[in-house]
N, CA, C and O atoms as a GROMACS GRO file, in nm:
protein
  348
    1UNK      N    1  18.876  19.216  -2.236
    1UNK     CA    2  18.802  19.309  -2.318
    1UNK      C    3  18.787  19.247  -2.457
    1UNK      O    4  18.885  19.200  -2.514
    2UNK      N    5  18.697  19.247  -2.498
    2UNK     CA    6  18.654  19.193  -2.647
    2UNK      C    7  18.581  19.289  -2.721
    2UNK      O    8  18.492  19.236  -2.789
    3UNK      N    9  18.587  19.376  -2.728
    3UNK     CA   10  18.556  19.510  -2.831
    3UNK      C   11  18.600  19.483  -3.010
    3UNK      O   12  18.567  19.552  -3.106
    4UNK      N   13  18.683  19.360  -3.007
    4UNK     CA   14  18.722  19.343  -3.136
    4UNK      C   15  18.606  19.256  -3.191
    4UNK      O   16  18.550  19.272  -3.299
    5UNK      N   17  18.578  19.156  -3.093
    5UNK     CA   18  18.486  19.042  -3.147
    5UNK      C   19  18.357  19.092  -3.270
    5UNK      O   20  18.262  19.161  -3.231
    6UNK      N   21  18.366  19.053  -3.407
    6UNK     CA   22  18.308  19.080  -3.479
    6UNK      C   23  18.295  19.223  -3.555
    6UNK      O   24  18.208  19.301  -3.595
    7UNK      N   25  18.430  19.210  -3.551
    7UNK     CA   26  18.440  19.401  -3.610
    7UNK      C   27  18.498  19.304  -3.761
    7UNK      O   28  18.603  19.242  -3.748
    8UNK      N   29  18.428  19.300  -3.885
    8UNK     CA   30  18.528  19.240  -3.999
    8UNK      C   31  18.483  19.357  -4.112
    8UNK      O   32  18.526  19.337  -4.226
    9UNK      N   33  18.418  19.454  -4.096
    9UNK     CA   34  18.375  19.553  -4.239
    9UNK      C   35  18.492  19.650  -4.173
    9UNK      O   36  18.461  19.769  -4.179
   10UNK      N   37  18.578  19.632  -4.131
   10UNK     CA   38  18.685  19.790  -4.129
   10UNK      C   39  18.772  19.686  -4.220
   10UNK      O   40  18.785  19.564  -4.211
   11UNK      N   41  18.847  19.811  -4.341
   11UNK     CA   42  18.999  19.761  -4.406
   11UNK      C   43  19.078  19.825  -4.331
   11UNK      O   44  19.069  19.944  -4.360
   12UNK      N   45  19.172  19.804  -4.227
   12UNK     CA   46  19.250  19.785  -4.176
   12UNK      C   47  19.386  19.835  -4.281
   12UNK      O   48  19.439  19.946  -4.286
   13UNK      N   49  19.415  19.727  -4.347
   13UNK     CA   50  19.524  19.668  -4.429
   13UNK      C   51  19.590  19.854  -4.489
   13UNK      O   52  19.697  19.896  -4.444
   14UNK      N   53  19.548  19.896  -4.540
   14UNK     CA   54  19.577  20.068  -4.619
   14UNK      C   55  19.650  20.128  -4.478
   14UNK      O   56  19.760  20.180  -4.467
   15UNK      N   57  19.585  20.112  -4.412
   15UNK     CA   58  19.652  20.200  -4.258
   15UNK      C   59  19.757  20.120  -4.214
   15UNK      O   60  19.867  20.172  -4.197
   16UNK      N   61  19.740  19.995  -4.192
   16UNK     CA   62  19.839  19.891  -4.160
   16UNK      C   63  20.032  19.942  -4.224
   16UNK      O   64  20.146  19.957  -4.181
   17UNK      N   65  19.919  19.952  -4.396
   17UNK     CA   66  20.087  19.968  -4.468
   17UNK      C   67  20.132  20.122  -4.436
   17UNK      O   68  20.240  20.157  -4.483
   18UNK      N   69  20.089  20.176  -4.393
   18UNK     CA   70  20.143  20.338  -4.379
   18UNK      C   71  20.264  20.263  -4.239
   18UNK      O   72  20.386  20.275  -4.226
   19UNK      N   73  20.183  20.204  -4.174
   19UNK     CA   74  20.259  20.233  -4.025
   19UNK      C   75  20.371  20.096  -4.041
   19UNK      O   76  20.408  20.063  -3.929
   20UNK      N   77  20.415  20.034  -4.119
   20UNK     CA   78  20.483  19.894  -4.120
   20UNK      C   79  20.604  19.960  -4.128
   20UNK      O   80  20.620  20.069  -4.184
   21UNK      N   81  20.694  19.891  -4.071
   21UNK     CA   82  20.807  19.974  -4.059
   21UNK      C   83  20.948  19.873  -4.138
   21UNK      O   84  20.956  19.750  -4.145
   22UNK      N   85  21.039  19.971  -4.186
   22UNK     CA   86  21.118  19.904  -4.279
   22UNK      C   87  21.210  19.802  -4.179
   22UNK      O   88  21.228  19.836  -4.062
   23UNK      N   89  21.250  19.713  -4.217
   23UNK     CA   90  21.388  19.590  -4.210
   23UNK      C   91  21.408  19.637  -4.102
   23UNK      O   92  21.345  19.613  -3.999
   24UNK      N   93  21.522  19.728  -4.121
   24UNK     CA   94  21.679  19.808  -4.074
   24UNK      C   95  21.629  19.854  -3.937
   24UNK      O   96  21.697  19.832  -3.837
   25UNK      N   97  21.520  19.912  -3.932
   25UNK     CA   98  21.442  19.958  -3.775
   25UNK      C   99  21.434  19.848  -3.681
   25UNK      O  100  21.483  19.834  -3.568
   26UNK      N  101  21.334  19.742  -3.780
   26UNK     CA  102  21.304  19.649  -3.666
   26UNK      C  103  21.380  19.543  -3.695
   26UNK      O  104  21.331  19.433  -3.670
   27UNK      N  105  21.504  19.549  -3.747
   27UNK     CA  106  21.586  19.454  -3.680
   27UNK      C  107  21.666  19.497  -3.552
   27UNK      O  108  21.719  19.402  -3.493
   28UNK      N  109  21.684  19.603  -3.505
   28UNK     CA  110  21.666  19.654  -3.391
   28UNK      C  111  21.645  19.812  -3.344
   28UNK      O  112  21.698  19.923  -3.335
   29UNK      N  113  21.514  19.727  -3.318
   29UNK     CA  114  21.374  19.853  -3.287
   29UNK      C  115  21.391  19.951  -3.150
   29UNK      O  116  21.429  19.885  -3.054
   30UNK      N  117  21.372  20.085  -3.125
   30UNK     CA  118  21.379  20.109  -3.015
   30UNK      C  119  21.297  20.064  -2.911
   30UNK      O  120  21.245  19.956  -2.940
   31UNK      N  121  21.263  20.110  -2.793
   31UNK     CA  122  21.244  20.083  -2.676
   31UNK      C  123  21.050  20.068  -2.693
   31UNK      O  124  20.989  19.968  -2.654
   32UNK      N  125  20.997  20.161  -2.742
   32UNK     CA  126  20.884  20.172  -2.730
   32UNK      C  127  20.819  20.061  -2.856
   32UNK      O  128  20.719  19.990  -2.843
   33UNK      N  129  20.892  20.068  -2.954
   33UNK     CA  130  20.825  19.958  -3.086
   33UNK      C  131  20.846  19.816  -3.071
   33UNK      O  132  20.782  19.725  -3.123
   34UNK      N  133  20.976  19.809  -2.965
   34UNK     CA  134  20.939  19.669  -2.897
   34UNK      C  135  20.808  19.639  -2.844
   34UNK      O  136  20.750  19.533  -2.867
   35UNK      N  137  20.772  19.711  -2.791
   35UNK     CA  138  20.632  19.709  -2.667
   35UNK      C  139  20.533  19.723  -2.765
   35UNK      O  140  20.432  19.653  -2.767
   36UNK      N  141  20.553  19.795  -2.832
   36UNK     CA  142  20.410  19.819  -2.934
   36UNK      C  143  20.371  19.653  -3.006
   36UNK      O  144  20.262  19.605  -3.038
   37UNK      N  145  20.516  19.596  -3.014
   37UNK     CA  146  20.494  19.494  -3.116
   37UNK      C  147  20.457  19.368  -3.008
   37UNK      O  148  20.405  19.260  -3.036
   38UNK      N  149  20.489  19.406  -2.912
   38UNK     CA  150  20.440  19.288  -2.825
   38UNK      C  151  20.262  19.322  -2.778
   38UNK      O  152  20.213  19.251  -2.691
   39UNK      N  153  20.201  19.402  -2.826
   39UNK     CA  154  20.066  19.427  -2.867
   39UNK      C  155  20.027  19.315  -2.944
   39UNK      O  156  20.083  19.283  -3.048
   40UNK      N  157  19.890  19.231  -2.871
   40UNK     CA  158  19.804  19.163  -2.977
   40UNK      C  159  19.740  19.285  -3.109
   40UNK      O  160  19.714  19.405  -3.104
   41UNK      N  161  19.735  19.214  -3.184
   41UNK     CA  162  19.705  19.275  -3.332
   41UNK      C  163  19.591  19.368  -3.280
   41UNK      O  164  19.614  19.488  -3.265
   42UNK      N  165  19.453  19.307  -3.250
   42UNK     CA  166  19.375  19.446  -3.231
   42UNK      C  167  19.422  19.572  -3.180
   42UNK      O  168  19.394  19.682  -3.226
   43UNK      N  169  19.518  19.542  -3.050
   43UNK     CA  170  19.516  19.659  -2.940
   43UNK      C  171  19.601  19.724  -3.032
   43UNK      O  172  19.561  19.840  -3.037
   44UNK      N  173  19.691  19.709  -3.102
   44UNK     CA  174  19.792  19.794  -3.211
   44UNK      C  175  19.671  19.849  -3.283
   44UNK      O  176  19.644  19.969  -3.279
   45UNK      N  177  19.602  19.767  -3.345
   45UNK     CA  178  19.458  19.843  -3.476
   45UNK      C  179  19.411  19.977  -3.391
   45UNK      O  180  19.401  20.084  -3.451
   46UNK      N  181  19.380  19.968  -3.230
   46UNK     CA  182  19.281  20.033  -3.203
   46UNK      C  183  19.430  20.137  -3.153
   46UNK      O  184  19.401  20.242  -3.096
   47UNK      N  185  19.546  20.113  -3.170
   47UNK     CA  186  19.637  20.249  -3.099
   47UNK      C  187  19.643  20.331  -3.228
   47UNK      O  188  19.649  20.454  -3.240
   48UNK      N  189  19.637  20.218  -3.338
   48UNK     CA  190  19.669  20.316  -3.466
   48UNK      C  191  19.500  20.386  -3.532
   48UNK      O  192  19.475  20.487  -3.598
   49UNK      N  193  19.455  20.331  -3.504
   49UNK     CA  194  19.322  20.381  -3.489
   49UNK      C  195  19.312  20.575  -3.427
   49UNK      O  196  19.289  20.678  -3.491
   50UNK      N  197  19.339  20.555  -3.297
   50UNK     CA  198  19.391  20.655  -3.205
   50UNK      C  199  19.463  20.727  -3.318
   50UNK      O  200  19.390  20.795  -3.391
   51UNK      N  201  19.574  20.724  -3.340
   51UNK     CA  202  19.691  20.793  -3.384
   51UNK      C  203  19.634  20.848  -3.479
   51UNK      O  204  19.651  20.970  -3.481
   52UNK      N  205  19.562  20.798  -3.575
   52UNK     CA  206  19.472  20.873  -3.690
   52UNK      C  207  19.370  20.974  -3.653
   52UNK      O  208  19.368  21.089  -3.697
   53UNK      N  209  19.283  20.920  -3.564
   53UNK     CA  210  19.157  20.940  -3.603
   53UNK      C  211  19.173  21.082  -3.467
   53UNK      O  212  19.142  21.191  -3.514
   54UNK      N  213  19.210  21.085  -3.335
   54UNK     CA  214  19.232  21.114  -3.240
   54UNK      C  215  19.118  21.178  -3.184
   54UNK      O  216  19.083  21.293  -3.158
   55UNK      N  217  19.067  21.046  -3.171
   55UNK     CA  218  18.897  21.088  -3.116
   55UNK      C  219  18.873  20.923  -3.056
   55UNK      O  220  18.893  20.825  -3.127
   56UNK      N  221  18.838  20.918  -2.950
   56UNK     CA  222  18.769  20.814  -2.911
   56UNK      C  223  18.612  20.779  -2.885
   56UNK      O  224  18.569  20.672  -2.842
   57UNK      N  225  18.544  20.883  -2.918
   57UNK     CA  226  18.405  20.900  -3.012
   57UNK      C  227  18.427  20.854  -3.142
   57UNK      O  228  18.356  20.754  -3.158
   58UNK      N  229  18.471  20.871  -3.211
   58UNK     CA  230  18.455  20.866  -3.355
   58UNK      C  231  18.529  20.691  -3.398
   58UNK      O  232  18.506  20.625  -3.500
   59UNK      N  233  18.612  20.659  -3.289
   59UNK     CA  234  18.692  20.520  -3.267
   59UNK      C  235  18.540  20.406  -3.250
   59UNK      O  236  18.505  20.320  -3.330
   60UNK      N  237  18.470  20.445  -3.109
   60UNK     CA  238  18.372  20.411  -3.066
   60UNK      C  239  18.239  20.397  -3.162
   60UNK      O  240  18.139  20.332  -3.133
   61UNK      N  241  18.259  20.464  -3.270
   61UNK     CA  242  18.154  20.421  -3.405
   61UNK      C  243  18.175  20.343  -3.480
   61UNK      O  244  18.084  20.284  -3.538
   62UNK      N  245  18.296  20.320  -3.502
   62UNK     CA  246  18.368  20.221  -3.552
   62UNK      C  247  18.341  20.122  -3.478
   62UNK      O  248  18.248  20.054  -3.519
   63UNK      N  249  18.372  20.102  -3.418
   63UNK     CA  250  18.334  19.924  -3.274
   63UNK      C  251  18.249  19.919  -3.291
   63UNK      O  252  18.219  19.808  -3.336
   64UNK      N  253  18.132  20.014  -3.276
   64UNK     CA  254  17.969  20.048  -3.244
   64UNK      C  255  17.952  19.976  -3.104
   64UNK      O  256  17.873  19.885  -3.082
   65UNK      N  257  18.062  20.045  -2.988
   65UNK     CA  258  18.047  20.058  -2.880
   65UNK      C  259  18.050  20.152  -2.820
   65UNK      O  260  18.045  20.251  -2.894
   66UNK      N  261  18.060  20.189  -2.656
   66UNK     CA  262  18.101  20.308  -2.610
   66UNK      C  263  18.193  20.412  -2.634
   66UNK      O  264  18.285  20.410  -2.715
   67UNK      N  265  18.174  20.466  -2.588
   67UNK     CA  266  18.323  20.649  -2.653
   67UNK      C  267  18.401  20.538  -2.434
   67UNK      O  268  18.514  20.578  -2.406
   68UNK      N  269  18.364  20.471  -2.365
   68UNK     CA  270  18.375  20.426  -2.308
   68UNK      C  271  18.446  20.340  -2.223
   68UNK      O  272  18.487  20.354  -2.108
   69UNK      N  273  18.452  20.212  -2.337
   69UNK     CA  274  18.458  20.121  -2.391
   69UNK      C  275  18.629  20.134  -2.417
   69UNK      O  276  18.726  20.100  -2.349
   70UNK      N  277  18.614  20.203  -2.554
   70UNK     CA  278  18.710  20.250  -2.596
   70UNK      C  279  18.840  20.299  -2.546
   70UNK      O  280  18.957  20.278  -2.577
   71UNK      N  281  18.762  20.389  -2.437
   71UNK     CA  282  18.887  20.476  -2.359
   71UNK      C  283  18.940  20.425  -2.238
   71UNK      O  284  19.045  20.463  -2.186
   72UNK      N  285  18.844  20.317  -2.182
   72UNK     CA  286  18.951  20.198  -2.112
   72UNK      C  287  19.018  20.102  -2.162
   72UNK      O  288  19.097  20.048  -2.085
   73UNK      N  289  19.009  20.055  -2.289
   73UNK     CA  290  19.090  19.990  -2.355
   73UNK      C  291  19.229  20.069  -2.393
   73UNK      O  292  19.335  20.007  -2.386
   74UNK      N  293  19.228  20.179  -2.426
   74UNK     CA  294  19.340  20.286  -2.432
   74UNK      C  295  19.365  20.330  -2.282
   74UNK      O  296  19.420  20.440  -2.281
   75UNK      N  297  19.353  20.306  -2.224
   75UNK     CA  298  19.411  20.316  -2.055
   75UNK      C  299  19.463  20.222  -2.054
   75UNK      O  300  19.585  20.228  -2.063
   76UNK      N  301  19.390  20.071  -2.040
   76UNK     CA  302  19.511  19.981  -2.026
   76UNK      C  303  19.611  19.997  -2.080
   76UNK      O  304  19.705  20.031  -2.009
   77UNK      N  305  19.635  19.982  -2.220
   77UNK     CA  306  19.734  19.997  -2.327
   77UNK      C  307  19.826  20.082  -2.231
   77UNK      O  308  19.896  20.023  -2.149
   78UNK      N  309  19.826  20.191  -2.238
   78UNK     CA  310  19.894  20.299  -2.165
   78UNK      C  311  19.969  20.247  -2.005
   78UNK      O  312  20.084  20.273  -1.970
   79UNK      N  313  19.868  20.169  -1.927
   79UNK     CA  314  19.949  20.116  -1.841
   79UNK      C  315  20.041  20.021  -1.825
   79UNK      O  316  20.130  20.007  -1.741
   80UNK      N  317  19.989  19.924  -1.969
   80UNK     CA  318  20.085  19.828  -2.019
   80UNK      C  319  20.194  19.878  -2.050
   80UNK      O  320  20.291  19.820  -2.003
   81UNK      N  321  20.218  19.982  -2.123
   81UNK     CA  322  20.343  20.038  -2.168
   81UNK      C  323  20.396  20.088  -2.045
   81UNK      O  324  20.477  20.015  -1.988
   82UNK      N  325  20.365  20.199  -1.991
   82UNK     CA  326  20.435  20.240  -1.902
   82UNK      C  327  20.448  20.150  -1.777
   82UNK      O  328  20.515  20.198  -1.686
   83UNK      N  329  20.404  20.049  -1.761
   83UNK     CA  330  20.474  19.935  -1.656
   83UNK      C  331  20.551  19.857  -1.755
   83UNK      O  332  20.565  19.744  -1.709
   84UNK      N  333  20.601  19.867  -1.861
   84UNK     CA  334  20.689  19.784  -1.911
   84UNK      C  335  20.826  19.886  -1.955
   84UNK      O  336  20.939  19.846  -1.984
   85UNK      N  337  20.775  20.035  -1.952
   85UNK     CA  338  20.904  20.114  -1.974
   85UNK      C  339  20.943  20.148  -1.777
   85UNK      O  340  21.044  20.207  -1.738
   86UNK      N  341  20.870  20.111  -1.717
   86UNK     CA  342  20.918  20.171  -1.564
   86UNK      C  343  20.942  20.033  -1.489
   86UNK      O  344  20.967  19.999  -1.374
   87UNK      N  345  20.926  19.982  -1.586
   87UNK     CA  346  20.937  19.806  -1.442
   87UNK      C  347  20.872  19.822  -1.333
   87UNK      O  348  20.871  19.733  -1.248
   0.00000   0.00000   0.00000
Protein backbone atom coordinates (compact mmCIF):
# COMPACT_ATOMS: atom_id res chain seq x y z
CA UNK A 1 0.00 0.00 0.00
CA UNK A 2 1.46 3.40 -0.82
CA UNK A 3 -1.19 5.91 0.23
CA UNK A 4 1.75 7.82 1.81
CA UNK A 5 3.64 8.39 -1.46
CA UNK A 6 3.63 12.15 -1.87
CA UNK A 7 1.60 13.31 1.02
CA UNK A 8 4.46 16.30 2.20
CA UNK A 9 1.81 19.52 2.93
CA UNK A 10 0.47 17.68 6.28
CA UNK A 11 2.62 18.98 9.64
CA UNK A 12 2.63 15.96 11.23
CA UNK A 13 5.35 17.06 13.81
CA UNK A 14 2.52 19.17 16.52
CA UNK A 15 0.56 15.78 16.69
CA UNK A 16 3.70 13.73 16.68
CA UNK A 17 4.75 15.72 20.02
CA UNK A 18 1.40 15.22 21.83
CA UNK A 19 1.73 11.39 21.36
CA UNK A 20 5.81 10.92 22.10
CA UNK A 21 6.06 9.25 25.04
CA UNK A 22 8.40 9.98 28.03
CA UNK A 23 11.94 7.87 28.80
CA UNK A 24 10.63 5.84 31.84
CA UNK A 25 7.61 4.22 29.59
CA UNK A 26 9.57 3.31 26.77
CA UNK A 27 12.34 2.08 28.39
CA UNK A 28 10.00 -0.58 29.09
CA UNK A 29 6.91 -0.13 27.14
CA UNK A 30 3.86 -2.27 27.50
CA UNK A 31 2.65 -4.89 25.26
CA UNK A 32 0.76 -2.90 22.71
CA UNK A 33 3.48 0.27 22.32
CA UNK A 34 5.91 -2.31 21.51
CA UNK A 35 3.83 -3.19 18.39
CA UNK A 36 2.83 0.26 17.73
CA UNK A 37 6.54 1.13 17.59
CA UNK A 38 7.36 -1.62 15.39
CA UNK A 39 4.94 0.38 12.91
CA UNK A 40 6.69 2.01 9.85
CA UNK A 41 6.36 5.78 10.51
CA UNK A 42 3.38 6.36 8.12
CA UNK A 43 1.15 3.47 9.41
CA UNK A 44 1.68 5.09 13.13
CA UNK A 45 0.84 8.86 11.24
CA UNK A 46 -2.25 7.30 9.75
CA UNK A 47 -3.24 5.32 13.43
CA UNK A 48 -2.68 8.65 15.05
CA UNK A 49 -4.40 10.26 12.42
CA UNK A 50 -7.42 7.80 13.36
CA UNK A 51 -7.08 8.49 17.04
CA UNK A 52 -7.69 12.24 16.39
CA UNK A 53 -9.63 12.74 13.73
CA UNK A 54 -11.97 9.38 14.07
CA UNK A 55 -13.26 9.49 10.73
CA UNK A 56 -11.85 7.71 7.87
CA UNK A 57 -13.61 10.13 5.41
CA UNK A 58 -12.15 13.03 6.69
CA UNK A 59 -8.47 10.83 6.98
CA UNK A 60 -9.20 10.05 3.19
CA UNK A 61 -9.09 13.99 2.35
CA UNK A 62 -6.13 14.23 3.74
CA UNK A 63 -4.39 11.40 1.38
CA UNK A 64 -6.86 12.68 -1.30
CA UNK A 65 -7.72 9.07 -1.64
CA UNK A 66 -10.53 6.77 -0.89
CA UNK A 67 -12.67 6.80 2.59
CA UNK A 68 -11.49 3.13 1.09
CA UNK A 69 -8.24 3.13 0.74
CA UNK A 70 -7.92 4.24 4.04
CA UNK A 71 -10.00 1.73 5.84
CA UNK A 72 -8.00 -1.17 4.48
CA UNK A 73 -4.96 0.22 5.48
CA UNK A 74 -6.51 0.40 9.12
CA UNK A 75 -7.60 -3.27 8.77
CA UNK A 76 -4.36 -4.40 8.10
CA UNK A 77 -2.86 -2.47 10.95
CA UNK A 78 -5.45 -4.13 13.15
CA UNK A 79 -4.55 -7.56 11.90
CA UNK A 80 -1.00 -6.86 12.34
CA UNK A 81 -1.54 -6.17 15.88
CA UNK A 82 -3.78 -8.67 16.76
CA UNK A 83 -1.63 -11.50 15.09
CA UNK A 84 1.19 -10.21 17.02
CA UNK A 85 -0.82 -9.98 20.45
CA UNK A 86 -2.45 -13.69 19.63
CA UNK A 87 0.53 -15.40 17.88
Amino acid sequence: MHIYDGVTDIEFSLIEQEYTLPQSILADPPQVLKILNELPLPQRRLLILYAELRSVRKIARIYHCSKDVIANEINEIRKYYWKRVCG
